[in-house]
Backbone as XML, in Angstrom:
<?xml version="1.0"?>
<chain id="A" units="angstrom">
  <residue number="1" name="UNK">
    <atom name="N" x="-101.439" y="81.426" z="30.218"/>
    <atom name="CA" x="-101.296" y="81.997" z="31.537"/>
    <atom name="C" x="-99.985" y="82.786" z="31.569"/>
  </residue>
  <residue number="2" name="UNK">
    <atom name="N" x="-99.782" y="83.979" z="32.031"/>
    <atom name="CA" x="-98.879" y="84.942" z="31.972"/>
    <atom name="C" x="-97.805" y="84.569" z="33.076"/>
  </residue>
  <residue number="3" name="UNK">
    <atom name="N" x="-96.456" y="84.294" z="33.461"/>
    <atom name="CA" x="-95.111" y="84.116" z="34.204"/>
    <atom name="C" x="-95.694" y="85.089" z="35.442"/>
  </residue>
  <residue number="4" name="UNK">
    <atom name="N" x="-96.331" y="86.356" z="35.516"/>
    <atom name="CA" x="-96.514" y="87.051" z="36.604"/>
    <atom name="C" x="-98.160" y="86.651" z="37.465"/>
  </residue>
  <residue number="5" name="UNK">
    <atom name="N" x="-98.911" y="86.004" z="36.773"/>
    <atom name="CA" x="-99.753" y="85.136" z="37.592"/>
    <atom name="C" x="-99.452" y="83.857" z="37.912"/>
  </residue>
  <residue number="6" name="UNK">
    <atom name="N" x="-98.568" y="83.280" z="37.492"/>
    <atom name="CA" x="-98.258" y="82.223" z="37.810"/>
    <atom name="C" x="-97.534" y="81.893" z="39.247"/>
  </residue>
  <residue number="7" name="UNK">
    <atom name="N" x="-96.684" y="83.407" z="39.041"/>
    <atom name="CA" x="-95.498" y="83.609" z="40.488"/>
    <atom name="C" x="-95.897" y="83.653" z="41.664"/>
  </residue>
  <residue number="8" name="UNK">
    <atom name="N" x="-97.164" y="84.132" z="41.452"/>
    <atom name="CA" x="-98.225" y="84.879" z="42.844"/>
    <atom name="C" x="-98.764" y="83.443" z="43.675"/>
  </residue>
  <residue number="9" name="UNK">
    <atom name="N" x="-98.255" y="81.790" z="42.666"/>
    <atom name="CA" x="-99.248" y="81.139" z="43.339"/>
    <atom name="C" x="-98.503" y="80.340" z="44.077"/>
  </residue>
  <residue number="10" name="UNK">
    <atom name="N" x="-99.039" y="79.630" z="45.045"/>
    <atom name="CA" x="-98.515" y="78.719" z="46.352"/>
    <atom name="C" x="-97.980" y="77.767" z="45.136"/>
  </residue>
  <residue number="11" name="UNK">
    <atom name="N" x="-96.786" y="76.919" z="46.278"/>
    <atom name="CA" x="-96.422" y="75.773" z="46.196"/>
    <atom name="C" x="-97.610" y="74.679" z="45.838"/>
  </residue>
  <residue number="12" name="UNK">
    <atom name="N" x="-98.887" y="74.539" z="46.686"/>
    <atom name="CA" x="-99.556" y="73.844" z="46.537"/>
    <atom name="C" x="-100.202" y="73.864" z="45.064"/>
  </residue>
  <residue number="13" name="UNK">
    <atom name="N" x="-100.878" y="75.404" z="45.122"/>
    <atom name="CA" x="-101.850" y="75.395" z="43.647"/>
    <atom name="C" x="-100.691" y="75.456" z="42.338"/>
  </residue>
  <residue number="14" name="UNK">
    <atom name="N" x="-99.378" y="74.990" z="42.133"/>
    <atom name="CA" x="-98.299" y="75.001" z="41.336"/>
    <atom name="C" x="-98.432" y="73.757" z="40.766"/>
  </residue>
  <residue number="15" name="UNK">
    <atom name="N" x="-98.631" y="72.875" z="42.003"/>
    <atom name="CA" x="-99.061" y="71.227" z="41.562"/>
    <atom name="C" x="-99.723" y="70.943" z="41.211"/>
  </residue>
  <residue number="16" name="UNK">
    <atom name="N" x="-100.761" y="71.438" z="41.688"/>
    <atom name="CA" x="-102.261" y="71.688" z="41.023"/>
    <atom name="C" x="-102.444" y="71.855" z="39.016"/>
  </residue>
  <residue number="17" name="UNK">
    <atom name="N" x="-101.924" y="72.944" z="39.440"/>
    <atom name="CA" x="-101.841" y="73.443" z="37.913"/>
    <atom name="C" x="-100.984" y="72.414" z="36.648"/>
  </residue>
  <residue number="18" name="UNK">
    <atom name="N" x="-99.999" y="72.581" z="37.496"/>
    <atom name="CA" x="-99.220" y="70.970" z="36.785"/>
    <atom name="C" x="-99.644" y="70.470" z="36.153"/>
  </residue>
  <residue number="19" name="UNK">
    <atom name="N" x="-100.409" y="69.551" z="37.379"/>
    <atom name="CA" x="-100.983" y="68.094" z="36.843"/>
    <atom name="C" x="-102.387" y="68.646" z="35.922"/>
  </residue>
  <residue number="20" name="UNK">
    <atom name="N" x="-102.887" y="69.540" z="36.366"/>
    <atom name="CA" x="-104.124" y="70.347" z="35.079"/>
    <atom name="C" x="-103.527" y="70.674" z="33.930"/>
  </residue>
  <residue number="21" name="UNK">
    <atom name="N" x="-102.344" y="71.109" z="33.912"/>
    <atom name="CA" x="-101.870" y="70.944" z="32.503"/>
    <atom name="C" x="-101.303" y="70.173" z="31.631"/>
  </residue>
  <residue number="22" name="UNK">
    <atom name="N" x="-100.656" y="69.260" z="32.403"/>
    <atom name="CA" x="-100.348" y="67.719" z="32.200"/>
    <atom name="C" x="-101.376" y="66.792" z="31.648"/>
  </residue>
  <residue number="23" name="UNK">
    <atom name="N" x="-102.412" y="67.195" z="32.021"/>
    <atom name="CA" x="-103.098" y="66.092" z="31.633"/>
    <atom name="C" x="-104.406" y="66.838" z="30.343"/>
  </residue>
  <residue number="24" name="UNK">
    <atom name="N" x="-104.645" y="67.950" z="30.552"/>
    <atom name="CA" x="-104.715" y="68.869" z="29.036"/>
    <atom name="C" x="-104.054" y="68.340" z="27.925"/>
  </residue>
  <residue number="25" name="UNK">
    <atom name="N" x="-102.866" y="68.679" z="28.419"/>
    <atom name="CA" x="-101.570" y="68.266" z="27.095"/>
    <atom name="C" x="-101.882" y="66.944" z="26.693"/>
  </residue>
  <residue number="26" name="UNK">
    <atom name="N" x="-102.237" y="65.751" z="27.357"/>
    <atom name="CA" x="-102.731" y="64.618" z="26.890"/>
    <atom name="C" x="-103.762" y="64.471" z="26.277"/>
  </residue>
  <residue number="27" name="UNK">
    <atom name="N" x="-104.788" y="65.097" z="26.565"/>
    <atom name="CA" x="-105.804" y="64.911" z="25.966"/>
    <atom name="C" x="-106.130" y="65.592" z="24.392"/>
  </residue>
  <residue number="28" name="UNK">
    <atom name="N" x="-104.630" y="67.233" z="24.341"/>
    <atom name="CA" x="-104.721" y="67.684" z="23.012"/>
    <atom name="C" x="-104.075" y="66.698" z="22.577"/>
  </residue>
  <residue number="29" name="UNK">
    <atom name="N" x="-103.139" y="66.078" z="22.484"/>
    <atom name="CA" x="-102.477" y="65.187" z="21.887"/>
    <atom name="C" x="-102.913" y="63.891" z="21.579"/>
  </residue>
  <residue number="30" name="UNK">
    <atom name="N" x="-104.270" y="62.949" z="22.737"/>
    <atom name="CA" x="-105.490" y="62.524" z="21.615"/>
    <atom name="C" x="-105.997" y="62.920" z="20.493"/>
  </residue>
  <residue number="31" name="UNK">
    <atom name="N" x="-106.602" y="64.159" z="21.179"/>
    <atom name="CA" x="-107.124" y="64.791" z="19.847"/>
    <atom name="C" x="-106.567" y="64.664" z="18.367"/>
  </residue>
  <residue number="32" name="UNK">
    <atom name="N" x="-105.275" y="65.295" z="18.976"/>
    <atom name="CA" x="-104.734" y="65.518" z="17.482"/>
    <atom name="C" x="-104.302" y="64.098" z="16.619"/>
  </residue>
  <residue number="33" name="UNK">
    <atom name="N" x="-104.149" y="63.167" z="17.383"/>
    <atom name="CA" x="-103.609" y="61.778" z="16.650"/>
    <atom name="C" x="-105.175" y="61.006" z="15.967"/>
  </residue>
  <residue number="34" name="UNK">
    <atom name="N" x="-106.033" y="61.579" z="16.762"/>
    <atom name="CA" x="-107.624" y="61.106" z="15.732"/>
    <atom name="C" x="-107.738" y="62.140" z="15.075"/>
  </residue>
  <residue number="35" name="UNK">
    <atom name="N" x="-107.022" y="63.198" z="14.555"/>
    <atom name="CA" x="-107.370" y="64.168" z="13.894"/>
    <atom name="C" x="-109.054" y="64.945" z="14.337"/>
  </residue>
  <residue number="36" name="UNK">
    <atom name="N" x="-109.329" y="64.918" z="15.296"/>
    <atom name="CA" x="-110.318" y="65.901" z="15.936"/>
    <atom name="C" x="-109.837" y="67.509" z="16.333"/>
  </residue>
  <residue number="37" name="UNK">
    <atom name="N" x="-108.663" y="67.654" z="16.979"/>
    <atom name="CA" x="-108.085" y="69.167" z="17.444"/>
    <atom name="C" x="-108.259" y="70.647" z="16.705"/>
  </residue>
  <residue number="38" name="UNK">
    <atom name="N" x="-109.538" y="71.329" z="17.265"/>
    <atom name="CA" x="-109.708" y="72.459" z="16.560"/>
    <atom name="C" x="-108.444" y="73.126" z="16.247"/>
  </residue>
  <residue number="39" name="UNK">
    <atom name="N" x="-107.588" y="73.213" z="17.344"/>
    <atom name="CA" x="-107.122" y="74.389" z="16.983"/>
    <atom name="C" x="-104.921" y="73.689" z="17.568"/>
  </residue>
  <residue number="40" name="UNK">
    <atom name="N" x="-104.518" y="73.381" z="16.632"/>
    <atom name="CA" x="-102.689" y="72.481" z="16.864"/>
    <atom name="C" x="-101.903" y="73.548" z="17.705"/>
  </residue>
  <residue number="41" name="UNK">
    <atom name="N" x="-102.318" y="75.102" z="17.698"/>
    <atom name="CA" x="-101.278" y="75.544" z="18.088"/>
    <atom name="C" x="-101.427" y="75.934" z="19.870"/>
  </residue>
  <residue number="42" name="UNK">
    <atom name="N" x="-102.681" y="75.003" z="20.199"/>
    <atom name="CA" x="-102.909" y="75.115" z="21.521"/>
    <atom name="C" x="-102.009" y="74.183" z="22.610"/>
  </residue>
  <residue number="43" name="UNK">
    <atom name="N" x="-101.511" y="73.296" z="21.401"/>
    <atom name="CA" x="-100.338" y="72.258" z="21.946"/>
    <atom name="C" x="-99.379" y="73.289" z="22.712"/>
  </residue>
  <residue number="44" name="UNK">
    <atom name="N" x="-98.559" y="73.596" z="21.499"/>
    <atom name="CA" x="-97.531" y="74.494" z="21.813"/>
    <atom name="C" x="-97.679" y="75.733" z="23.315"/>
  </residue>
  <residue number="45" name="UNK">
    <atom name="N" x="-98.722" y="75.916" z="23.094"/>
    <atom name="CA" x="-99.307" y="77.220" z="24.527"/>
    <atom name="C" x="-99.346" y="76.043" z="25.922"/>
  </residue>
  <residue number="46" name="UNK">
    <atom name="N" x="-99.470" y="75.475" z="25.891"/>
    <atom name="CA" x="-99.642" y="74.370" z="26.979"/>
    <atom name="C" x="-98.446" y="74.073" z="27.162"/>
  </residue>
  <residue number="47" name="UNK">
    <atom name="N" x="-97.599" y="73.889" z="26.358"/>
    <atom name="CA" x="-95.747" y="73.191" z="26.697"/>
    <atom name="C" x="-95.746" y="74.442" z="27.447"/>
  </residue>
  <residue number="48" name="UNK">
    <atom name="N" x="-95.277" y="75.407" z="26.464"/>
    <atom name="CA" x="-95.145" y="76.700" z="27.389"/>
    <atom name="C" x="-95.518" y="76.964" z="28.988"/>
  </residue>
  <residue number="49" name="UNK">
    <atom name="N" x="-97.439" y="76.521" z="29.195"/>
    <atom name="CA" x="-97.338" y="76.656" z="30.184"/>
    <atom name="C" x="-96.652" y="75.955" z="31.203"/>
  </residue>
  <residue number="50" name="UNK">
    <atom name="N" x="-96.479" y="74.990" z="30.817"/>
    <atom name="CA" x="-95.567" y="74.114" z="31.679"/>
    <atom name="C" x="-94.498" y="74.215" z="32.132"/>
  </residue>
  <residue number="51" name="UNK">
    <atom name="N" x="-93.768" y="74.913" z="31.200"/>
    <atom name="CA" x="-92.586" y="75.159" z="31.273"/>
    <atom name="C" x="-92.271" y="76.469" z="32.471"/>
  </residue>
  <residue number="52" name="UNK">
    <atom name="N" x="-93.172" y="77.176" z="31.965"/>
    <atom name="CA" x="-93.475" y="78.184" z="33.430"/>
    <atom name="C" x="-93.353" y="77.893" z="34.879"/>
  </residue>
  <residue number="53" name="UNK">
    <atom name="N" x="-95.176" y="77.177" z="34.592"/>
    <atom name="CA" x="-94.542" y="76.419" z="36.337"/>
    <atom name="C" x="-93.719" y="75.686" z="36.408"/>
  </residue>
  <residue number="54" name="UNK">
    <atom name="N" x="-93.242" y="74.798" z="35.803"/>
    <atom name="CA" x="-91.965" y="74.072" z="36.057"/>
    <atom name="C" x="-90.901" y="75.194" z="36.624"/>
  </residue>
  <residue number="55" name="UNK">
    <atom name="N" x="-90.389" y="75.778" z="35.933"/>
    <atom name="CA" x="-89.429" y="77.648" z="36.063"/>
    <atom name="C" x="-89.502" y="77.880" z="37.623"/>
  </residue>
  <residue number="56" name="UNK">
    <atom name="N" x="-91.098" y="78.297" z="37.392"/>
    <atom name="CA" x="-91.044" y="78.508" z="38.998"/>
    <atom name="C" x="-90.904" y="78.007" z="40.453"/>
  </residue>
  <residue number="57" name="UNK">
    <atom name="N" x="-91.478" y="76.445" z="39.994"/>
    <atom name="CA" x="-91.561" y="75.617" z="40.814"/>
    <atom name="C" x="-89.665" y="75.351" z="41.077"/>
  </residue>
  <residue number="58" name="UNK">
    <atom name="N" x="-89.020" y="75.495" z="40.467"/>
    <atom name="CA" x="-87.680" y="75.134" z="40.222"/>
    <atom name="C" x="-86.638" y="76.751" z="41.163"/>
  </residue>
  <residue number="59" name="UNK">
    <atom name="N" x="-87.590" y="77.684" z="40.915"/>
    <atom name="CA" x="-87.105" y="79.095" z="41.377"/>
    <atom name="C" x="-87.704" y="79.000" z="42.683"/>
  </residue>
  <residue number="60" name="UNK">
    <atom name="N" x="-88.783" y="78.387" z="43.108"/>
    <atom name="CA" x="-88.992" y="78.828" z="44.598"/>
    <atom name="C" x="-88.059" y="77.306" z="45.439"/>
  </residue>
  <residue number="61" name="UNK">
    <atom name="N" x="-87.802" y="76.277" z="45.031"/>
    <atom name="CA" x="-86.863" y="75.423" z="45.226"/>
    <atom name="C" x="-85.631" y="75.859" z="46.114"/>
  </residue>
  <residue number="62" name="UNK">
    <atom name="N" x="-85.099" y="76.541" z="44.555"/>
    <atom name="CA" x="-83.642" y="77.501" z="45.374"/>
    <atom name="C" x="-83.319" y="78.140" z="46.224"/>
  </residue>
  <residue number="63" name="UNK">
    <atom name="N" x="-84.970" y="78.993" z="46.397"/>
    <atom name="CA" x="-85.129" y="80.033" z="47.388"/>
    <atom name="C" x="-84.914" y="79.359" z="48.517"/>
  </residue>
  <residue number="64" name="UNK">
    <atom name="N" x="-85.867" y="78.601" z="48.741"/>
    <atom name="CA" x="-85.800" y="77.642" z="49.995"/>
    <atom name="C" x="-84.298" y="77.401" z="50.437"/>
  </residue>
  <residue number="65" name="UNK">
    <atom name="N" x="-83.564" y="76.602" z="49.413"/>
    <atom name="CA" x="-82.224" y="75.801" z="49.849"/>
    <atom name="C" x="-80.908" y="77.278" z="50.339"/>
  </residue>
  <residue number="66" name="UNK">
    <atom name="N" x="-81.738" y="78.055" z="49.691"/>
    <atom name="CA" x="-80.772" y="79.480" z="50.058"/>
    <atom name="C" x="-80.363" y="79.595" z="51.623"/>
  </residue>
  <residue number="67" name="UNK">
    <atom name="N" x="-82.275" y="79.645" z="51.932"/>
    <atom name="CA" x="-82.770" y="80.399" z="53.372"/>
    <atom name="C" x="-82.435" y="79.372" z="53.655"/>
  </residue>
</chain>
C-alpha cells in the first residue's frame, strides 16, 4: 500500500487497517515457521506497511495536539 493512500484515510479505517495487518503479519509468520509461505519477502512488505500507518497515525496525533 503506497504512504499517499494511506494519508487519505480516517482515523477510524487506520485502525482498521492496523489490526488487518497485524494480524496478516501473524499468520505469514505461521506460515513461515511450518515452512508453508509462498513467498518470505511478503513479511518484510507488511512491516513496512505498518510502519506507515503507524507514521501516520502518529502524524495526525500531532496535528491534533497542535490545533
Amino acid at each position: 500500500m503506497k504512504a499517499s493512500e494511506i494519508k487519505d484515510l480516517s482515523n477510524k479505517d487506520l485502525n482498521t487497517k492496523l489490526s488487518e495487518l497485524k494480524a496478516e503479519l501473524f499468520h505469514l509468520r505461521f506460515q513461515h515457521a511450518i515452512n508453508q509461505l509462498d513467498n518470505p519477502n511478503r513479511i518484510k512488505a507488511v512491516k513496512k506497511d505498518i510502519a506507515r500507518v503507524m507514521t501516520v497515525m502518529r502524524e495526525n496525533e500531532q496535528k491534533a495536539d497542535v490545533q
